[in-house]
N, CA, C and O atoms as a DFTB+ gen file, in Angstrom:
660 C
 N C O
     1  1       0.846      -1.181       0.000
     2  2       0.000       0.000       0.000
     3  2       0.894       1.247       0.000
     4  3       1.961       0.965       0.546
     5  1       0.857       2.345      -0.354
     6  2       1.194       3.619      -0.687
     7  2       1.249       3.713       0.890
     8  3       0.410       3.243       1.658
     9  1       2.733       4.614       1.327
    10  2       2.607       5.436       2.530
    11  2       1.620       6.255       3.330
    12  3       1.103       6.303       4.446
    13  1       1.641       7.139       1.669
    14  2       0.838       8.633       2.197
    15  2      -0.796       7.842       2.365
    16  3      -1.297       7.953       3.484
    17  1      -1.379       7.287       1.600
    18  2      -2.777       6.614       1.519
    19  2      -2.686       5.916       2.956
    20  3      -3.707       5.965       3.642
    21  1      -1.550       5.264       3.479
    22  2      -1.986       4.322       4.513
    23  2      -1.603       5.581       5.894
    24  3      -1.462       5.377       7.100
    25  1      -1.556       6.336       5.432
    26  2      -1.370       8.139       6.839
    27  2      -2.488       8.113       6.860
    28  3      -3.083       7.491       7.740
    29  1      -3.188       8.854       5.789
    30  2      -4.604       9.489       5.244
    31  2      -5.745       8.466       6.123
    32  3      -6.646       8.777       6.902
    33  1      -5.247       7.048       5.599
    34  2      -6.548       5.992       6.397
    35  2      -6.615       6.074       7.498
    36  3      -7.716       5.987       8.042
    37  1      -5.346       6.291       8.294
    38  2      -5.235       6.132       9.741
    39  2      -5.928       7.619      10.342
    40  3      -6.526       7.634      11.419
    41  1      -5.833       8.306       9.868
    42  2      -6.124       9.788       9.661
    43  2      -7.763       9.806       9.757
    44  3      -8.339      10.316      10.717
    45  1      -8.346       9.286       8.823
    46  2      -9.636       9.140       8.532
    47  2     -10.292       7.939       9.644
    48  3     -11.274       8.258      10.315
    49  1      -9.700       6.586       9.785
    50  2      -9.726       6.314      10.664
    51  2     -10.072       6.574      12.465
    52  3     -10.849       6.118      13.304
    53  1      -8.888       7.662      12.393
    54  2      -9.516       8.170      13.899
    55  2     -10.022       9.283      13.685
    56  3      -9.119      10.028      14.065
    57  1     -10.885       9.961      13.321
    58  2     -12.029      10.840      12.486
    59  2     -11.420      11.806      12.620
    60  3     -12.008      12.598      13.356
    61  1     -10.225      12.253      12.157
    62  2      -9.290      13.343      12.033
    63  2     -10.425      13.780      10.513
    64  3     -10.544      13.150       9.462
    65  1     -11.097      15.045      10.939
    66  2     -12.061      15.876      10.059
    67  2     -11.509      17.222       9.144
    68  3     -11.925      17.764       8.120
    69  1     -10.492      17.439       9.948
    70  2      -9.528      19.121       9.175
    71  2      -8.356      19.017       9.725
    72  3      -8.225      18.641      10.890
    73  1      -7.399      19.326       8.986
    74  2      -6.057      19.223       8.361
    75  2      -5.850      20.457       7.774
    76  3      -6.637      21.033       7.022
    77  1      -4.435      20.962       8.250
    78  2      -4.090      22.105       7.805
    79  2      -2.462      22.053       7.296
    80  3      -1.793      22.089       8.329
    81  1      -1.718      21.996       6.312
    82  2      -0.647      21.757       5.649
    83  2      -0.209      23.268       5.471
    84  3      -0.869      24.300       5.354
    85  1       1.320      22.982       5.497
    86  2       2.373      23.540       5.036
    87  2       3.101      23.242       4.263
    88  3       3.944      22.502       4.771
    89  1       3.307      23.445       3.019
    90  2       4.167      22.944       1.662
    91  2       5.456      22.284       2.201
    92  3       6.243      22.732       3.035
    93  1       5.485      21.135       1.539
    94  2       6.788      19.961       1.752
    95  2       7.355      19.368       0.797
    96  3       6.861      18.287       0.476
    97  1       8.180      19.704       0.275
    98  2       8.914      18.153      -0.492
    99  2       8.228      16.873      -0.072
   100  3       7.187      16.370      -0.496
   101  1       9.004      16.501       0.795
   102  2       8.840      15.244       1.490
   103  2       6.835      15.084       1.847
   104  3       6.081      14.220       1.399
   105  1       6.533      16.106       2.656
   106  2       5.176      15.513       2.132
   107  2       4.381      15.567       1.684
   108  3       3.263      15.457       2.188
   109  1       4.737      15.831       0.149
   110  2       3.722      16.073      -0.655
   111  2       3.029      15.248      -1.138
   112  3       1.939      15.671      -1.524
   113  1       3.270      13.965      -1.312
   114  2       2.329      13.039      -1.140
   115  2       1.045      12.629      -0.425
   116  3       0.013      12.273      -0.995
   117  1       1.279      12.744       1.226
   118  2       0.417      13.029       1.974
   119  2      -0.060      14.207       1.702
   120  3      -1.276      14.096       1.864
   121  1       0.161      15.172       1.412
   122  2      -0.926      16.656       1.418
   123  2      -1.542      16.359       0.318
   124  3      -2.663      16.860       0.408
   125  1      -1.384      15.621      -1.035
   126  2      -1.989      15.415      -2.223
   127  2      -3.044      14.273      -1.722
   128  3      -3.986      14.164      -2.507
   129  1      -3.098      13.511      -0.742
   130  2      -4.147      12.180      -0.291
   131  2      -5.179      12.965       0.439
   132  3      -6.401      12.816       0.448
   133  1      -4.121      14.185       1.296
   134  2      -5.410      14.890       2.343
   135  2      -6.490      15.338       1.579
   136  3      -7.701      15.161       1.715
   137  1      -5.409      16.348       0.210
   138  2      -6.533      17.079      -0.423
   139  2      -7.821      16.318      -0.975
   140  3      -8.920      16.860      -0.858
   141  1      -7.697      15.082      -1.568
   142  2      -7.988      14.036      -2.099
   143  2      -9.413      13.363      -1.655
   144  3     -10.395      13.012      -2.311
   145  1      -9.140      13.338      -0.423
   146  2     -10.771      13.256       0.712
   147  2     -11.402      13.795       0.808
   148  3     -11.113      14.784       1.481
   149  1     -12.634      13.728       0.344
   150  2     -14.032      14.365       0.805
   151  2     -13.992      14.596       2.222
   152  3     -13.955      15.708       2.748
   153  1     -14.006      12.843       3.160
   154  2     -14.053      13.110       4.548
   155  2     -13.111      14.028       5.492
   156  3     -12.958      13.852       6.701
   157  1     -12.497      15.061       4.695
   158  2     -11.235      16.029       5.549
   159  2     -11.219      17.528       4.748
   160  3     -10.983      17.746       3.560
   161  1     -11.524      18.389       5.731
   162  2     -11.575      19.472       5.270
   163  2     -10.279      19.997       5.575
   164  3      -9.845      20.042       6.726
   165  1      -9.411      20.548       4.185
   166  2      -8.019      20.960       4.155
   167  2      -7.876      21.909       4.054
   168  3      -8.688      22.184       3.171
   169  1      -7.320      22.925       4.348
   170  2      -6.574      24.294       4.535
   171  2      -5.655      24.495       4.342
   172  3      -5.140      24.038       5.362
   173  1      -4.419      25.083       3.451
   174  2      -3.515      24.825       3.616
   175  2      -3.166      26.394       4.305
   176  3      -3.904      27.379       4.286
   177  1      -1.792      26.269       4.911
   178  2      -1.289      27.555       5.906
   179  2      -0.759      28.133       5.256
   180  3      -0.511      27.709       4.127
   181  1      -0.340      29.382       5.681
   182  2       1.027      30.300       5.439
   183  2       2.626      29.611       5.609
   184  3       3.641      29.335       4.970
   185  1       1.827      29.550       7.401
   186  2       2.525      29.230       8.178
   187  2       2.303      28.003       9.340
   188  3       1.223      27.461       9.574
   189  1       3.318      27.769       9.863
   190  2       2.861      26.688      10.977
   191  2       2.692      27.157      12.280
   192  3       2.686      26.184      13.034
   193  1       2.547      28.233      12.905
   194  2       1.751      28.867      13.918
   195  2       0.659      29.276      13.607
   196  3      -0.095      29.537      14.545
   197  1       0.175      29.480      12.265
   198  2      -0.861      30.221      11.967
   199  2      -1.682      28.803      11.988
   200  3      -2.769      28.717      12.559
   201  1      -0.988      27.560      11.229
   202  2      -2.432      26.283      11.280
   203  2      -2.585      25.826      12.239
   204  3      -3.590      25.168      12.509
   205  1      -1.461      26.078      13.175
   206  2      -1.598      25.523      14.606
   207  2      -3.009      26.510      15.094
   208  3      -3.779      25.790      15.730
   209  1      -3.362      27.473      15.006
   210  2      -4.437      28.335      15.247
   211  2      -5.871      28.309      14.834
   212  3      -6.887      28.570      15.478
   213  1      -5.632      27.779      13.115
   214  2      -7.078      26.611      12.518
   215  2      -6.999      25.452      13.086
   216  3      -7.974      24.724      12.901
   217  1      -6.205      25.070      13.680
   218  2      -6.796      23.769      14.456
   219  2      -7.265      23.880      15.164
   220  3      -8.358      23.322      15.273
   221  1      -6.706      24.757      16.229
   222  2      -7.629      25.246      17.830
   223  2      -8.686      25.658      17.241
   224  3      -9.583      25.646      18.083
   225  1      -9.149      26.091      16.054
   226  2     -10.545      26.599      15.898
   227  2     -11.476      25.857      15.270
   228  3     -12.684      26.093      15.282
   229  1     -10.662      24.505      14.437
   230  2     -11.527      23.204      14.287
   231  2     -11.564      22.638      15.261
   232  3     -12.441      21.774      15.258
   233  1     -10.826      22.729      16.433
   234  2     -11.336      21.541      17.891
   235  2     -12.485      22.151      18.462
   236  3     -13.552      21.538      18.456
   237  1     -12.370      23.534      19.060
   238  2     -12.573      24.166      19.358
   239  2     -14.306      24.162      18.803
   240  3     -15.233      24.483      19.546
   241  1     -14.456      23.781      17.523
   242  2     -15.643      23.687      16.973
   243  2     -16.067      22.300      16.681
   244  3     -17.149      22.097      16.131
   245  1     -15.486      21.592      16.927
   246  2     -15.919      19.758      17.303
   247  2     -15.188      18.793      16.235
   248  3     -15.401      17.613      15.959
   249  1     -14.355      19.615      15.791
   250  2     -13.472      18.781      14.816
   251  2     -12.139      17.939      15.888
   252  3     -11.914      17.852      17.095
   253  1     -11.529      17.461      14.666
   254  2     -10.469      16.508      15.215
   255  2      -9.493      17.123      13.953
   256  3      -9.430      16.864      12.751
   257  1      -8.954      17.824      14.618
   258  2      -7.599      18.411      13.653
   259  2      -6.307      17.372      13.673
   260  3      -6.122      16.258      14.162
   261  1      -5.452      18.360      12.842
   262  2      -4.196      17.470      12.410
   263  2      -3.326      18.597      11.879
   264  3      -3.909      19.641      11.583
   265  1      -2.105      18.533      11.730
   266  2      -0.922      19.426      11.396
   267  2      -0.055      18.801      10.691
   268  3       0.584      17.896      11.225
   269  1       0.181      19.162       9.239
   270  2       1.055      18.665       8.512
   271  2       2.151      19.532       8.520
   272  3       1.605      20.633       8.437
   273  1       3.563      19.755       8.577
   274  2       4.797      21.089       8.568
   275  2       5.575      20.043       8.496
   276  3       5.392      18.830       8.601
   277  1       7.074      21.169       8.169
   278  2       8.450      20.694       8.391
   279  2       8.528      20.881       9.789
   280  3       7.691      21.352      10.559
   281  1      10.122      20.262      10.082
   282  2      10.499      20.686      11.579
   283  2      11.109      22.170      11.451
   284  3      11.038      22.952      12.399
   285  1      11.515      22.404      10.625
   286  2      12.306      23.814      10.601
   287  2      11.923      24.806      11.103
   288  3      12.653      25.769      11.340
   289  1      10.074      24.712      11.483
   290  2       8.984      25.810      11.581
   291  2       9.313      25.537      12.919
   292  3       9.489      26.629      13.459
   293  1       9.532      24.367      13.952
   294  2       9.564      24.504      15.636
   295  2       9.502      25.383      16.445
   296  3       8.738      25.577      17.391
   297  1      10.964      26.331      15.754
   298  2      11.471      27.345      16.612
   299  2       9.956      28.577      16.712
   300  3       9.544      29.134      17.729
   301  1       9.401      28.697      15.273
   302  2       8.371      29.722      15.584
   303  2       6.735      29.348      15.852
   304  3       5.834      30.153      15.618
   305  1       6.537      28.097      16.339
   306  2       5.637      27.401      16.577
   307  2       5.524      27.539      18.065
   308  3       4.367      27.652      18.471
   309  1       6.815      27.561      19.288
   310  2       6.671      26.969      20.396
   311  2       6.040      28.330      21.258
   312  3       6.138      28.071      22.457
   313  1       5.580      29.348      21.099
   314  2       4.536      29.968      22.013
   315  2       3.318      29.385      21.498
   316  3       2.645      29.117      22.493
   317  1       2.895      29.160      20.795
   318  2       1.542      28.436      19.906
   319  2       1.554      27.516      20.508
   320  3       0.538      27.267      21.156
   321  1       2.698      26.591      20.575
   322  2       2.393      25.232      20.992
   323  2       2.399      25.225      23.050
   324  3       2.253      24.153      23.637
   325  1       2.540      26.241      23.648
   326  2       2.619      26.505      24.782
   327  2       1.266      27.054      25.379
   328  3       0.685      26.559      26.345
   329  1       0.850      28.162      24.650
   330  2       0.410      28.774      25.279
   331  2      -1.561      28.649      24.564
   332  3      -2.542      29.048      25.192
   333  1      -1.581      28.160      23.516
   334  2      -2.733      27.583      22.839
   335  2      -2.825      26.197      23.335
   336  3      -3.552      25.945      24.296
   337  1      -1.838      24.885      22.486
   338  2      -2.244      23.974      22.159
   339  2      -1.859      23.154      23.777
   340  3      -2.528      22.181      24.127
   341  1      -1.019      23.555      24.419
   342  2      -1.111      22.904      25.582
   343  2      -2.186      23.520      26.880
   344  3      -3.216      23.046      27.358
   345  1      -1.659      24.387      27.084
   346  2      -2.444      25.175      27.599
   347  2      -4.115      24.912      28.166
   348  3      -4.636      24.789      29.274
   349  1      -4.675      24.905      26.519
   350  2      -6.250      24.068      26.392
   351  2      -6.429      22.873      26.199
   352  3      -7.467      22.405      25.731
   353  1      -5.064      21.987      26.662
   354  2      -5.358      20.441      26.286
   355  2      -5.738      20.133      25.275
   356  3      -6.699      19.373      25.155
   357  1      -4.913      20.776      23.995
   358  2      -5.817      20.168      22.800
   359  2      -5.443      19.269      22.073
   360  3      -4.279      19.607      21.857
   361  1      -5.625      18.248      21.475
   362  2      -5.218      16.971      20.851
   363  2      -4.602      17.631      19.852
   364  3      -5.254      18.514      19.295
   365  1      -3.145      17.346      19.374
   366  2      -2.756      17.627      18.365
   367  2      -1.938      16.777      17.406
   368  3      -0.804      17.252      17.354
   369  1      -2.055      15.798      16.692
   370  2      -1.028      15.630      15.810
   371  2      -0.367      15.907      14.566
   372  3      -0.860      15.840      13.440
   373  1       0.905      16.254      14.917
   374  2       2.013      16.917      14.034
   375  2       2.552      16.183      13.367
   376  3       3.453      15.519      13.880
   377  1       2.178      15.964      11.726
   378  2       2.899      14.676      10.988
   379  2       4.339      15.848      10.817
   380  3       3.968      17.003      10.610
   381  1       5.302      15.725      10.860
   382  2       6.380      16.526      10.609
   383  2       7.723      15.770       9.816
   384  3       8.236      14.691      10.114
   385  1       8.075      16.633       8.803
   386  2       8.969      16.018       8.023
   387  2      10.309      16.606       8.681
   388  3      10.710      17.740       8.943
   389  1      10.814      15.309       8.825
   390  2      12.566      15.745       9.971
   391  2      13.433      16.392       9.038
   392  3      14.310      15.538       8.908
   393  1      13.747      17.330       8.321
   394  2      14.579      17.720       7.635
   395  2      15.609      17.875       8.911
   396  3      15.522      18.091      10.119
   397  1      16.804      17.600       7.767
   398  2      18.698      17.853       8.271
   399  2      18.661      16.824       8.781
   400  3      19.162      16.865       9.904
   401  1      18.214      15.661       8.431
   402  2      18.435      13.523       8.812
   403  2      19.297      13.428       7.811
   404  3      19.577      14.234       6.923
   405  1      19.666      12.426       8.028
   406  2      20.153      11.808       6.961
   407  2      19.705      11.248       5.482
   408  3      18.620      10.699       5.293
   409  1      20.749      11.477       4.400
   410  2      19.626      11.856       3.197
   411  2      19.418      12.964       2.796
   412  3      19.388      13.204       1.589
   413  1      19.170      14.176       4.013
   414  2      19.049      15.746       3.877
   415  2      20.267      15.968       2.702
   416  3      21.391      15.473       2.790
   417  1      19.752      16.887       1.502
   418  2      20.745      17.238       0.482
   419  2      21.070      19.053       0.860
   420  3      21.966      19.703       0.321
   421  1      20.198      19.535       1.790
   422  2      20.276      20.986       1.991
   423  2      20.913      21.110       3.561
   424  3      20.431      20.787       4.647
   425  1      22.128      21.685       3.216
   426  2      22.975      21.704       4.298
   427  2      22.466      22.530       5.471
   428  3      22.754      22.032       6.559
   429  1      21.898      23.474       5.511
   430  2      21.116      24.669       6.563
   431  2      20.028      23.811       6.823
   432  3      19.900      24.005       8.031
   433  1      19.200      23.035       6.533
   434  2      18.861      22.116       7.243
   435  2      18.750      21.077       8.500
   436  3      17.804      20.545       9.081
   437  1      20.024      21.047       8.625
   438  2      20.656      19.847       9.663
   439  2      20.637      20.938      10.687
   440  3      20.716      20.417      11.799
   441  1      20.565      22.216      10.759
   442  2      20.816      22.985      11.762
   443  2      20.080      22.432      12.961
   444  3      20.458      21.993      14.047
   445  1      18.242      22.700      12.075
   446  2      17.286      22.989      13.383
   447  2      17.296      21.058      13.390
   448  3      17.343      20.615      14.537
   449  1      17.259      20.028      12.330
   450  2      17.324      18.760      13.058
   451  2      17.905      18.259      14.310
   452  3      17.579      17.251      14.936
   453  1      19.224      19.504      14.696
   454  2      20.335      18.985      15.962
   455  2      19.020      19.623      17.349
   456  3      18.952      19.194      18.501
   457  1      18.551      20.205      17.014
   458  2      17.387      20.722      17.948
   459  2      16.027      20.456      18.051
   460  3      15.250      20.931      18.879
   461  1      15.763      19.588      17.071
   462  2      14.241      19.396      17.180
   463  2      13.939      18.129      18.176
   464  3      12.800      18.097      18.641
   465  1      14.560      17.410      18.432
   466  2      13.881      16.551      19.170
   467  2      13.765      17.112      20.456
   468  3      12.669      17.188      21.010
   469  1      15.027      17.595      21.087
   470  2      15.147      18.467      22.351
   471  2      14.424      19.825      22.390
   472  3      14.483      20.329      23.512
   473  1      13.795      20.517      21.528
   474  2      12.917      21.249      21.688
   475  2      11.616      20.798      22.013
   476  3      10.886      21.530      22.681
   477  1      11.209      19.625      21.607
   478  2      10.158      19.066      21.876
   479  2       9.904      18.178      23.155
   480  3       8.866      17.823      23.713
   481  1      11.232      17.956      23.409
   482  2      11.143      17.374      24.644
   483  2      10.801      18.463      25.572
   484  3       9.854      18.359      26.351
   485  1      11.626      19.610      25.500
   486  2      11.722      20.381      26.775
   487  2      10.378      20.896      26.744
   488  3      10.146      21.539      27.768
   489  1       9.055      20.831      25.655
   490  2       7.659      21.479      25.615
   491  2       7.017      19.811      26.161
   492  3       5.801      19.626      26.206
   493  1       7.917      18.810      26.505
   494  2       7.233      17.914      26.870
   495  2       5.731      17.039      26.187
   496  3       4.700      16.503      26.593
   497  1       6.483      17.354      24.847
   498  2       5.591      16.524      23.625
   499  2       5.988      15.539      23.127
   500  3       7.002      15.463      22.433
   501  1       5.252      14.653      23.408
   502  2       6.016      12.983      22.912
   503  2       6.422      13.235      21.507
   504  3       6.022      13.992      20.623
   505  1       7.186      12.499      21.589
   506  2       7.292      12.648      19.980
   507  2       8.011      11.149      19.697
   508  3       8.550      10.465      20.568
   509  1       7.863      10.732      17.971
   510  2       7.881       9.707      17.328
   511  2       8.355       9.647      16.393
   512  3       7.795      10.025      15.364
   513  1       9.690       9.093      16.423
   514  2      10.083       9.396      15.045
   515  2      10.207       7.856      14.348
   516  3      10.576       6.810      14.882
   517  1       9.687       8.143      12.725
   518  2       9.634       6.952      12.101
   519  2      10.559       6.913      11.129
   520  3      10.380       7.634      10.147
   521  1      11.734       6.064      11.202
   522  2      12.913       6.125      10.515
   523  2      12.592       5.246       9.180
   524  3      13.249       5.429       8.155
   525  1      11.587       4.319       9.246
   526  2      11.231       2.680       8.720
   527  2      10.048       2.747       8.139
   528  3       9.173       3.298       8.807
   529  1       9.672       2.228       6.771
   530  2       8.463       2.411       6.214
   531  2       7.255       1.600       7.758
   532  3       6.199       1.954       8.282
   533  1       8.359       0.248       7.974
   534  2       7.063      -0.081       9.469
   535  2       6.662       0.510      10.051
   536  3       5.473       0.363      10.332
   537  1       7.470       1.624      10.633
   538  2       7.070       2.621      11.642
   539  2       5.708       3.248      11.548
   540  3       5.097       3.784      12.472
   541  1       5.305       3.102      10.258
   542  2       3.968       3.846      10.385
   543  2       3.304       2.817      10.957
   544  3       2.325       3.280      11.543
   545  1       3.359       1.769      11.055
   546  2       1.856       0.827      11.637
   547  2       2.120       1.487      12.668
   548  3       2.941       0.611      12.941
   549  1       2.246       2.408      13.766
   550  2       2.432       2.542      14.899
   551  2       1.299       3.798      15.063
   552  3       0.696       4.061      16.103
   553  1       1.157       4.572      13.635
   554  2       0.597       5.522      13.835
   555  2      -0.719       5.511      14.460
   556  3      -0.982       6.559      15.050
   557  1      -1.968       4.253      14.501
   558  2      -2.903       4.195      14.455
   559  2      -3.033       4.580      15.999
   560  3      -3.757       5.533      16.287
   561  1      -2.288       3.802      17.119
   562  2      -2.372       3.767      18.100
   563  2      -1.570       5.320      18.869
   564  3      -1.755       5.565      20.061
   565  1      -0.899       6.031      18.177
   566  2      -0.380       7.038      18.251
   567  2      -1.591       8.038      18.043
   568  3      -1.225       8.974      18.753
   569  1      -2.390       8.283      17.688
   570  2      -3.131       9.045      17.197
   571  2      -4.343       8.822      18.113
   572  3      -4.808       9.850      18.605
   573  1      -4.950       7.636      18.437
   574  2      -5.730       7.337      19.948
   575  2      -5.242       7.903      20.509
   576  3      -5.806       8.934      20.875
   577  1      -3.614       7.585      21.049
   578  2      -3.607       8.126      22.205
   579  2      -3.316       9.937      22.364
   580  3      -3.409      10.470      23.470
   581  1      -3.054      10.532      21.430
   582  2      -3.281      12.104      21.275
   583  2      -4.583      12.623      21.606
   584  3      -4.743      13.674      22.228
   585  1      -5.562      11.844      21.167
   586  2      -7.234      12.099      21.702
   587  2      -7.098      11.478      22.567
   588  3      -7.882      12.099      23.284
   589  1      -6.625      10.450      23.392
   590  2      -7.539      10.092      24.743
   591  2      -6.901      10.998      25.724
   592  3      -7.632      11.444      26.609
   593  1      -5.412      11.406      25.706
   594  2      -4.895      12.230      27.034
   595  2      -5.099      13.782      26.447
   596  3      -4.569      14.570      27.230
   597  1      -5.696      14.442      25.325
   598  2      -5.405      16.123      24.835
   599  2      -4.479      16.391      24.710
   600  3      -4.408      17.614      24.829
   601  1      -3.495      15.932      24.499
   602  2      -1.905      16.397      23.936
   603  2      -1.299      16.673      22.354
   604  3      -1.661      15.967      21.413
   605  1      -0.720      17.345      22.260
   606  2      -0.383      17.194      21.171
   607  2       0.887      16.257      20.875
   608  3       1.478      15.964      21.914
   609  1       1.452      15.711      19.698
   610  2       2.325      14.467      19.978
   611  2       2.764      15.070      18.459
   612  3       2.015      15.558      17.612
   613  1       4.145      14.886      18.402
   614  2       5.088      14.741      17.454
   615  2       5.621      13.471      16.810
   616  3       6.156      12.551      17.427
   617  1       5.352      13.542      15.122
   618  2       5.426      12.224      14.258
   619  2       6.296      12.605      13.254
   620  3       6.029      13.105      12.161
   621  1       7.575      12.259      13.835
   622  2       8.920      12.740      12.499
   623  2       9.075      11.731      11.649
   624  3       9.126      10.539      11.952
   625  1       9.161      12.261      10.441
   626  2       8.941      11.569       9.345
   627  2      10.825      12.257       8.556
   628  3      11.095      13.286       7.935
   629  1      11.541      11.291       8.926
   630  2      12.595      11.442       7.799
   631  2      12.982      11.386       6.396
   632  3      12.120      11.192       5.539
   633  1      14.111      11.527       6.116
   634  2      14.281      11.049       4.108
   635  2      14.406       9.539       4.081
   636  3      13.840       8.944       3.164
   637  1      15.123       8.821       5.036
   638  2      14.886       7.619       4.914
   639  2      13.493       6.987       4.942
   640  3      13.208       5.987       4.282
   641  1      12.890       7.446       5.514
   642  2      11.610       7.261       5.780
   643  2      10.277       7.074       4.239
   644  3       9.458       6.181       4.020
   645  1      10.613       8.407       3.427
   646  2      10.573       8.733       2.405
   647  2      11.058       8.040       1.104
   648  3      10.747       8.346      -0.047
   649  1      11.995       6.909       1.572
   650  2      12.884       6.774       0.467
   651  2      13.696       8.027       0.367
   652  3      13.966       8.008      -0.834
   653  1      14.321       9.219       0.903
   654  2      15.374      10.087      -0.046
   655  2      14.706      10.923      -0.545
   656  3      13.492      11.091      -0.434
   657  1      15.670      11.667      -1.295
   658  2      14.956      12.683      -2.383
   659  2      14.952      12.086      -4.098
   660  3      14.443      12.768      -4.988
């Protein structure tokens, strides 16, 4: 089965209803499956503080949001992700493409990768990174558990992950 299609199911699956993307290389596949669904109303952002903000306003209105971005956006995400998405306990999952992994062909890249996991730790957001096309079977149960405790949870998606560029 296709990656991005078997995201999207799991996605649809746990009635993830609106989705808000940020342009990716890496996941443009998945943003082309999101768009793709009737059952998911898509938005795409500017920015990734700004969709972090349509989500609080699809939960907020009885949806089950979702966040597609790079990691590169972290650094200007983490009052959003502090002071909104934790804050109000809101379920969030962040499919996020790990740029500066290995594979990365853009050298300014690798910068914010030496920081993203430890930024996320120190906001105390699980996070998941899937190095292995397997790794996604993990998502299903990853995504329960973002709705059963209100957290938001981090799902790094590398180039290996991807196959590369």
């Amino acid at each position: 089965m296709d990656i991005s299609k078997q995201i999207v199911d799991d996605f649809v699956a746990n009635d993830i209803s609106f989705v808000t993307t940020v342009p990716c290389k890496q996941l443009a596949g998945v943003i082309e499956e999101v768009d793709s669904r009737p059952e998911i109303y898509h938005i795409p952002s500017n920015k990734e503080d700004e969709g972090m903000g349509l989500c609080a306003g699809a939960f907020m209105g009885g949806k089950r949001p979702a966040i597609i971005m790079q990691n590169t956006a972290i650094g200007v995400t983490i009052n959003t992700l502090v002071t909104l998405t934790q804050f109000y306990r809101m379920p969030l999952p962040m499919l996020i493409s790990y740029r500066g992994e290995l594979k990365e062909p853009v050298a300014c890249q690798a910068e914010m990768a030496v920081h993203t996991k430890a930024l996320l730790n120190q906001l105390n957001i699980p996070t998941y990174h899937f190095h292995h096309r397997e790794d996604a079977q993990e998502l299903d149960a990853i995504l329960k558990y973002t709705f059963m405790c209100n957290k938001p949870v981090a799902i790094l998606t590398d180039a290996t992950f991807w196959g590369g560029y």
